[in-house]
N, C-alpha and C positions, 0 to 999 in steps of 0.2 A: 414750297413754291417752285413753279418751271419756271425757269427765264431764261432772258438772251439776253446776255449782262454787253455792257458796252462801259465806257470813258467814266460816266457819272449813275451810272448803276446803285456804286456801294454807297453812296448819298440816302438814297431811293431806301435801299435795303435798310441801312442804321435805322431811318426812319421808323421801319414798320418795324422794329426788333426793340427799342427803346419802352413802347407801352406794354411788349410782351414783360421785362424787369422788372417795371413799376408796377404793372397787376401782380408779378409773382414775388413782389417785395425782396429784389435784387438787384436794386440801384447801383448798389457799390461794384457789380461787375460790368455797368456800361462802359467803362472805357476799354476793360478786356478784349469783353464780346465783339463791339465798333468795330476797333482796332483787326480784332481774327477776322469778323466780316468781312473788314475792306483789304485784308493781303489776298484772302482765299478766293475772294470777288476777281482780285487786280490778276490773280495769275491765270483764271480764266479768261480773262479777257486779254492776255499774254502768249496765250500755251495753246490755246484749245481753238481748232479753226473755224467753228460753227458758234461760237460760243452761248452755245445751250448749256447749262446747269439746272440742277436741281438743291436746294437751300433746303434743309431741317433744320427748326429750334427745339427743341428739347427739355424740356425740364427735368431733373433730375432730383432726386430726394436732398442730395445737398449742393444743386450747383447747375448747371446750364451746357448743355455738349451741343455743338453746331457741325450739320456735316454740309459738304458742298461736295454733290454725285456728279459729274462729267464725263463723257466719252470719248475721251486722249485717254491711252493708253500711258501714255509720259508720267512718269513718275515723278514728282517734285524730290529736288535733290537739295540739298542745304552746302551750301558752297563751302569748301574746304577751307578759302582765305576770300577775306573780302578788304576790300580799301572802303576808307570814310570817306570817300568821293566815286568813288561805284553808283551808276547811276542805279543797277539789276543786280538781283543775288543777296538782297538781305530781309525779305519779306518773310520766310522761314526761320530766321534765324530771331526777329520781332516778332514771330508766332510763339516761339519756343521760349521767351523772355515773359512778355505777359501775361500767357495764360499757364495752365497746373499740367495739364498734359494734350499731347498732339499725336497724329500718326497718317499713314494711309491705307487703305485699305482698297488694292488688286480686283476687279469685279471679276467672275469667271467668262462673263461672255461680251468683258470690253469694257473698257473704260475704269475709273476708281470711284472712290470716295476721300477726301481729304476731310479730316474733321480735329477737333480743338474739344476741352471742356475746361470748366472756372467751376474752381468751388467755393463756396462763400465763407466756410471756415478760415481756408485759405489766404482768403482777400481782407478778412476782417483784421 
């Protein structure tokens, strides 16, 4: 999907990602998936000044990878130290907690890819 994600975007999104689960009989990673949806959602709508994205869901032999393709050159950094009262800077760090694995990946001619996957092995 292209979008121009805004405030209640990752609402929107969960929505249309939840039937994708249940047809693909991976219920058990809807809270994962939600959750990476709306960090990955919120720092676009944070970081990125046009805030255009592009959303891949994924199926995968054992599990679900989500990418979110943007054209901020900015890197998502995962904060050194964070306080429990930090309003910003721990969304990455909630990526890395419940899903199996993260990264990003540098486009050659601008912009990245931030993406997540869950594997149901994993989750089980």
């Amino acid at each position: 999907m292209r979008l121009t994600v805004g405030e209640h975007s990752a609402g929107h999104v969960r929505r249309i990602v939840r039937p994708f689960l249940r047809e693909w009989e991976m219920t058990g990673l809807s809270d994962s998936v939600e959750l990476g949806v709306t960090e990955l959602l919120a720092n676009v709508v944070r970081h990125v000044p046009d805030r255009h994205c592009a959303l891949l869901l994924l199926r995968l032999p054992g599990g679900v990878r989500v990418e979110v393709a943007d054209g901020s050159d900015e890197l998502p950094r995962v904060p050194v130290e964070s306080s429990l009262d930090a309003e910003n800077g721990r969304g990455l760090v909630l990526l890395a907690a419940v899903t199996d694995k993260w990264g990003v990946d540098p486009e050659p001619c601008g912009g990245k890819t931030v993406w997540f996957e869950c594997a149901v092995e994993a989750r089980a």
